[in-house]
N, C-alpha and C positions, 0 to 999 in steps of 0.2 A: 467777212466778219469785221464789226468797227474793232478799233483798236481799245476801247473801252471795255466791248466784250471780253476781249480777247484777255484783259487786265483781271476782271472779274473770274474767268474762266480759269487762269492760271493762280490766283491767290486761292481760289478753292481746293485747286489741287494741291496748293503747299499745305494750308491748313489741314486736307484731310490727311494728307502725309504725315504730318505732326503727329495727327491724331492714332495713329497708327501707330508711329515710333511710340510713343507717349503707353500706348496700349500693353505695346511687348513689353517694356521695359517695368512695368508695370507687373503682367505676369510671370515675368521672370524673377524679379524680388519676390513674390508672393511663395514661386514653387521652392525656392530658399527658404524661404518661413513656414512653411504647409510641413508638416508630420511626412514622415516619408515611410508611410503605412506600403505602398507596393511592393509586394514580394517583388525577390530581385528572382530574376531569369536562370534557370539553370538550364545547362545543355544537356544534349542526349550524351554525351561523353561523359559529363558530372554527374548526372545520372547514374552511369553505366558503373562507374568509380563507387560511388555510394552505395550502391546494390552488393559488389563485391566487396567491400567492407562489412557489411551486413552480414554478408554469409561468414567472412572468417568470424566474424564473432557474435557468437548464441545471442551476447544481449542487446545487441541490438536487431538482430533476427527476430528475436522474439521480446523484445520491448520486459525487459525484465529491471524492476526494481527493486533494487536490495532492501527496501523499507516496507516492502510488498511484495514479500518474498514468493508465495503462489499463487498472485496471478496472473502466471504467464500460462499455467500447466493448460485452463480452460479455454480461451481462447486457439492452444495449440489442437487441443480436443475438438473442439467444436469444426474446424477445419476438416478432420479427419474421415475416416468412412470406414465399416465395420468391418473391412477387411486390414485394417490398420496403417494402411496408406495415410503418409504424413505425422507420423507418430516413430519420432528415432528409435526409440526403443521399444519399438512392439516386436515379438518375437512370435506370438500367434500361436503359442504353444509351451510348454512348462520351461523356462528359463535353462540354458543350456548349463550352469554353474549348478543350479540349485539339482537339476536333473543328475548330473554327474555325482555330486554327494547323495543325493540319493540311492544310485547305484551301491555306492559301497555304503549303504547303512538301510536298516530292515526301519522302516519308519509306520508307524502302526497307529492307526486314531481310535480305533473302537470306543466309545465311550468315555471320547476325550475331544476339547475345542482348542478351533486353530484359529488365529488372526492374520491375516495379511496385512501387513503395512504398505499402501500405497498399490493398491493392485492394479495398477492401470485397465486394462484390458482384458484382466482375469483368468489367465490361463492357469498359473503358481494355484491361486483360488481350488478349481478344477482340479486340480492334482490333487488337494489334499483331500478334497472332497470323496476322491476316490481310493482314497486309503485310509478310510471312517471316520474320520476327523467331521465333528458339525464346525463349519467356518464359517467367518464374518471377516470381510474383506472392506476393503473401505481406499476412498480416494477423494484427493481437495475437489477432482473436477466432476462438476453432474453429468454432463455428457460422458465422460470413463464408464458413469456408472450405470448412467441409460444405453451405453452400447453394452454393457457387458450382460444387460438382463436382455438384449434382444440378441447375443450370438448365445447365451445359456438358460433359453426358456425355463428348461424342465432341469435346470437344478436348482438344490436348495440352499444354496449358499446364497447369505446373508448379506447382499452388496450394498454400501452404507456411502454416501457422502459426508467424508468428514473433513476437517484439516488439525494434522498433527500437532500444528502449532498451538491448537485452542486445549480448553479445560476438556480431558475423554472422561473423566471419574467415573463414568457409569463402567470401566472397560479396566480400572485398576483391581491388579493384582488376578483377572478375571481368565486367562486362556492358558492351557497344558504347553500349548507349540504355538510361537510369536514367530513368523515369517517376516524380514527385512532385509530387501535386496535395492542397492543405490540409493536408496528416498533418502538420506543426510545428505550424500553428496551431491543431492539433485537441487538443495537448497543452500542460502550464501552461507559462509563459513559460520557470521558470528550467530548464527542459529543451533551451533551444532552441541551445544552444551546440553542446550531445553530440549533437543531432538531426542536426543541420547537418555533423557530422565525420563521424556514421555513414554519415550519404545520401554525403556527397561521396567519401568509400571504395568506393565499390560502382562507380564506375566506372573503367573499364579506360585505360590509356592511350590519350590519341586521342580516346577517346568523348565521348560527349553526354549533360548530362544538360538535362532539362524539368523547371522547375521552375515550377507554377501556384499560384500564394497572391492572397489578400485581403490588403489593404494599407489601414494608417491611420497618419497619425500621430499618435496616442494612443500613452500610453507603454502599454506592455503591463506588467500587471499582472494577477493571478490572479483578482482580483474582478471584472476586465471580460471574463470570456469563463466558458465556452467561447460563440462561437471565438474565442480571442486573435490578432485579426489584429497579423500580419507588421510589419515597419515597413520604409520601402524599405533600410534598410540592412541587411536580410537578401541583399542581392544582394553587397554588399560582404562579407559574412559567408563566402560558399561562396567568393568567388574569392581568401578568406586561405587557402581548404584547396587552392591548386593549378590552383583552376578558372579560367577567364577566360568573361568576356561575348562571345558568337558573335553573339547576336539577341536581340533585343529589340523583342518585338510591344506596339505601343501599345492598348489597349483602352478607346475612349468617354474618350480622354484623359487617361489613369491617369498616364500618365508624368509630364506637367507637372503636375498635380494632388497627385503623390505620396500618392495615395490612390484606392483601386477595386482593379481584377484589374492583376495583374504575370504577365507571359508571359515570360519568360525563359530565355530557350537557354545553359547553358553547354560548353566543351570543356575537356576535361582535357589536359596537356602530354601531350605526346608526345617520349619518350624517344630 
């Protein structure tokens, strides 16, 4: 090769050199200036971390926002399957609280209406049904309420999607025996005022309502729940809307303790 070639041949290769460097350097200032939209990498160990944070705590388990207080309940429902799998608190049979007061109290519907508050899965529903009470049960999530008409074809209880939080008025002042077991404390605290007017509305002059909560004194605050348990002056709270203390079932010492299960009978005036 003449030495001219050989001239030509190697300034080629400097200038494509150039052009190279000149290129990186080029898109390395660029990915400097470029949005750095790419998810960053997480590992199977961050991962693993994040999941188990999740679990200790509900709301991030179940993506709950305190501004959007129930809709966590349907999407948890919908998950579920009729035999209540995936559902914390399905009991698939009459509430073990509510069953035990009922034990010691002669509970009689004949020719009187019951309400459930929040009937998840409808068994509470069921019971009253079967102690003559005509009832209408009700839940925020459609699914609760489409499994509960397919494990209870053939009864006549009145299963309702509602949610607590909205206007019921067609339901005020309207049922003998008000059923409410957790449903406040299933929603963030500062709801618990409107919760408490809407429940105490729904019974009719005269009547009764049951009210079954968890109880602490912890102040309630949105970061310690779900469940935000009760605090005992949630009894105080329903008998501002009219109600009064009928009974009061002690449970493994709750009363003195002011904290555990609160069983609580109220009656509404009678006109």
């Amino acid at each position: 090769m003449s030495g001219r070639l050989i001239f030509l041949v190697k300034t080629m290769n400097r200038r494509k050199k150039g052009n190279q460097i000149l290129k990186a350097r080029a898109k390395k200032a660029n990915a400097k200036l470029a949005p750095k939209n790419k998810p960053r990498y997480i590992s199977k160990a961050e991962r693993a971390k994040l999941a188990e944070e999740a679990a200790k705590d509900p709301k991030l388990q179940f993506s709950i926002n305190e501004d959007k207080p129930a809709d966590w309940f349907e999407p948890l429902y919908a998950k579920a399957n009729i035999d209540g799998e995936g559902v914390p608190w399905a009991n698939m049979s009459t509430q073990p609280l509510f069953k035990h007061w009922l034990e010691a109290n002669e509970l009689q519907g004949k020719d009187k209406s019951a309400l459930v508050v929040g009937c998840g899965l409808g068994d509470d529903a069921i019971e009253l049904e079967q102690r003559g009470f005509s009832v209408t049960a009700f839940d925020v999530s459609e699914t609760a309420i489409n499994l509960c008409k397919k494990r209870f074809p053939e009864s006549k209880v009145e299963f309702i999607q509602a949610d607590l939080l909205a206007e019921l008025s067609q339901w005020h002042k309207a049922f003998d025996f008000v059923l409410e077991i957790y449903t406040v404390q299933a929603l963030p605290p500062k709801y618990e005022a409107q919760l408490i007017d809407n429940i105490a509305a729904f019974v009719a002059e005269g009547g009764h309502l049951l009210v079954i909560a968890e109880v602490s004194n912890e102040e309630r605050q949105f970061e310690n729940g779900p469940p935000w348990l009760l605090t005992p002056e949630h009894v105080d709270a329903f008998c501002h809307r009219g109600l009064s203390v009928e009974q009061r079932l002690d449970n493994d010492g709750a009363l003195e303790a002011k904290a555990g299960s609160y069983i609580t009978l109220f009656k509404a005036q009678a006109l």
